[in-house]
C-alpha positions in Angstrom: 0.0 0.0 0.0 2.7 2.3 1.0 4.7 1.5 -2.8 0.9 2.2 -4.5 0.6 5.9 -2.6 4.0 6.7 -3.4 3.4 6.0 -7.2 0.1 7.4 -7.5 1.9 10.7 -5.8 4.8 10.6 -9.0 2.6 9.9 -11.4 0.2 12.6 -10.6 3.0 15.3 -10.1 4.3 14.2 -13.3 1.4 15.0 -14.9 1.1 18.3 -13.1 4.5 19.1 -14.7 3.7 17.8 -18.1 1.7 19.5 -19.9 1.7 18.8 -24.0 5.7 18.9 -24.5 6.2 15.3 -24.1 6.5 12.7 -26.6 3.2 10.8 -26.8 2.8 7.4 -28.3 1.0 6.6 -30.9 -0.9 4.0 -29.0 -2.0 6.4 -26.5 -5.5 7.0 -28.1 -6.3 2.8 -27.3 -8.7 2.1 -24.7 -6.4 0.2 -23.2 -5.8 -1.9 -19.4 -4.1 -5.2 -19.6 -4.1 -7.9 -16.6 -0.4 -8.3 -15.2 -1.8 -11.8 -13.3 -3.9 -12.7 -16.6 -1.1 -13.6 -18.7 0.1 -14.5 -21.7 -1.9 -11.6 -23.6 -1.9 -9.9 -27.1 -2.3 -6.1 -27.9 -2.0 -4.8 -31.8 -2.7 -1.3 -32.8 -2.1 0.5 -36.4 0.9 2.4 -36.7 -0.7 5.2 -38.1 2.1 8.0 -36.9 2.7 11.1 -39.1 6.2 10.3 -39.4 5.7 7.2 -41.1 5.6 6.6 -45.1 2.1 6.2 -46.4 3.3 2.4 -46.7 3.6 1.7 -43.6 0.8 3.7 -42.4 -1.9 1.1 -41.7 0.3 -1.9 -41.2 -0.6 -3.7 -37.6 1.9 -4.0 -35.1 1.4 -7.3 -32.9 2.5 -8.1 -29.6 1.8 -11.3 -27.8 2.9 -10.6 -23.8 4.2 -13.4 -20.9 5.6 -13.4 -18.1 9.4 -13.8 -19.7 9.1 -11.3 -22.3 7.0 -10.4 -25.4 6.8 -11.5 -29.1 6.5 -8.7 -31.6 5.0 -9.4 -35.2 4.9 -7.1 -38.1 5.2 -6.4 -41.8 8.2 -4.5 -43.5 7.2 -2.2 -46.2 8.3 -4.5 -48.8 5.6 -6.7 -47.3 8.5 -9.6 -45.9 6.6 -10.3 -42.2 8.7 -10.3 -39.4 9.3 -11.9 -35.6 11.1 -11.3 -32.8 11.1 -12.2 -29.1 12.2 -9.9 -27.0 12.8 -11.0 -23.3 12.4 -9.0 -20.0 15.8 -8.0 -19.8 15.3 -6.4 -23.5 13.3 -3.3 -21.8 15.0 -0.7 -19.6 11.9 -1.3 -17.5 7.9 -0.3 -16.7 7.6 3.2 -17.3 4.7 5.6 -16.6 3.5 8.9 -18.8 1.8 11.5 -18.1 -0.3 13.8 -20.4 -3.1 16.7 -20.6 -5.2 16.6 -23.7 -6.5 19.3 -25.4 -9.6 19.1 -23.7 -8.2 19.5 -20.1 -8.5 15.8 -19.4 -5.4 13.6 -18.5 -4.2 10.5 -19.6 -1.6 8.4 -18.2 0.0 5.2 -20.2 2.4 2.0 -19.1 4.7 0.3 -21.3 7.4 -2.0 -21.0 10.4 0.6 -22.1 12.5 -0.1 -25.2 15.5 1.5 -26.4 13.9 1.1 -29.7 10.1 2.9 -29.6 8.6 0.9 -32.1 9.6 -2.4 -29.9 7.8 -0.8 -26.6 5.4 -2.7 -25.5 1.6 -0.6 -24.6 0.0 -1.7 -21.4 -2.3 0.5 -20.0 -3.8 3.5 -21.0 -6.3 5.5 -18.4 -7.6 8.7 -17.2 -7.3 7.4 -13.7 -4.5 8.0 -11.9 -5.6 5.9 -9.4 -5.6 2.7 -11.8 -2.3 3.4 -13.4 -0.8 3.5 -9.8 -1.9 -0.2 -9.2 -0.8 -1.5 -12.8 2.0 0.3 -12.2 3.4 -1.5 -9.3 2.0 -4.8 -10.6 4.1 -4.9 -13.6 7.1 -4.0 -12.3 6.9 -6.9 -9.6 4.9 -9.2 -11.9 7.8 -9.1 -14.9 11.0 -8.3 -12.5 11.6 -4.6 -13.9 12.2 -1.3 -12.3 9.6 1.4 -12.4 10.2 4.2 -14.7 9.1 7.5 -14.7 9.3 9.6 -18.5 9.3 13.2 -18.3 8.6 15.6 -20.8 11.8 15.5 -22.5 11.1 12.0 -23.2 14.1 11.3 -20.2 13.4 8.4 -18.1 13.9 7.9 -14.6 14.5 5.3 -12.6 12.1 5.3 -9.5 12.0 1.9 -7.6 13.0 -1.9 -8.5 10.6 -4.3 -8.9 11.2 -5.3 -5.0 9.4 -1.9 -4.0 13.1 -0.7 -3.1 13.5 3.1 -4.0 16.7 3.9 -6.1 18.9 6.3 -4.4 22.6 7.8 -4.2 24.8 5.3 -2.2 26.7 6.7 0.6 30.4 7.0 0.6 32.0 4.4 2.7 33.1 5.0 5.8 36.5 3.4 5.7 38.7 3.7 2.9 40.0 0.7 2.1 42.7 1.8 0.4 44.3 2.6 3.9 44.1 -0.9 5.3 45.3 -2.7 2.4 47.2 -5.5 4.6 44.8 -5.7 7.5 42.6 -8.6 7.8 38.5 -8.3 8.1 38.6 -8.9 12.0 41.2 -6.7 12.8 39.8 -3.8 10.6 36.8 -2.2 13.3 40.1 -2.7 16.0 42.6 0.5 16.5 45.9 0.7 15.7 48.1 -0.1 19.0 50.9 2.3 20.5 54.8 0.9 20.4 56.3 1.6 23.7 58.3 -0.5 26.1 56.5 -3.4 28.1 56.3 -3.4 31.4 57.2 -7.1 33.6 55.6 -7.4 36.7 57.4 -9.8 39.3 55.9 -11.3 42.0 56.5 -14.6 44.1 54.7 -17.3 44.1 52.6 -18.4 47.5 51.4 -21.8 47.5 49.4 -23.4 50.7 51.0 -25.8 52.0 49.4 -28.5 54.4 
């Protein structure tokens, strides 16, 4: 519950922050939610983007989603059909956008985050922040990926691991070990002892006798 709030909290002053200067898929129009616990599943949608050539321009895109990765299927222009698997450790990780429309509403979308756009994988798109929150978390601990967070530059952000552990700036090291290069493990929390001359103690022995 505590991982949930925290996300619904980023996503939702990501969106505050947005506005329309990010880079929105071409996807994000779908009515779109899919089940992290209901796998395998499929999505397609038509890449109908502006920046495509009118020959690829309603050509589907095909994704068939498990839990160790996706399949993608799709047509070349030259009409050749192509597929590839791509495993989890092929996407930099769940990430979460945030977007106002030109009506005033919001949308935020899931995907599983590749390199490549055109190999990113949809997964949710809603006007609840609420809903993306839960998917949010879901998928990242469902497929084993961190939880990413795009801003409007298109920059993505590493937020938490898929074991709800937050990603932070280690601290420097106490101990340099650079200093104790010869010094065993057990003697290392132990200080340094002073040379100086040693003391004998003398004393005689008493023993009862009977």
């Amino acid at each position: 519950m505590k991982v949930y709030r925290k996300a619904q909290a980023m996503i939702a002053n990501n969106k505050a922050n947005s506005g329309q200067r990010g880079t929105k898929p071409i996807w994000a129009g779908l009515d779109l939610r899919l089940d992290p616990y209901a796998l395998p599943q499929k999505i397609s949608y038509d890449r109908a983007a502006p920046q495509l050539s009118e020959e690829a321009r309603g050509k589907q895109i095909e994704f068939t989603l498990n839990t160790k990765g996706a399949v993608m299927k799709c047509d070349l222009n030259c009409g050749l059909p192509i597929s590839m698997s791509l495993p989890n450790r092929a996407f930099m990780g769940v990430a979460a956008r945030a977007y106002e429309n030109e009506d005033g509403s919001n949308t935020v979308t899931l995907e599983l985050l590749h390199h490549d756009a055109d190999l990113s994988v949809p997964l949710c798109v809603s006007n609840a922040v609420e809903d993306a929150a839960a998917d949010w978390h879901s998928w990242s601990k469902r497929l084993g990926l961190p939880m990413l967070l795009v801003d409007e530059q298109g920059n993505a952000t590493k937020i938490k691991d898929h074991a709800g552990v937050a990603a932070l700036t280690p601290k420097p090291r106490r101990r340099r070990r650079s200093l104790m290069p010869n010094r065993p493990n057990f003697m290392r929390r132990r200080k340094m002892g002073i040379v100086g001359p040693v003391e004998r103690l003398h004393a005689r022995e008493i023993i009862a006798r009977t």
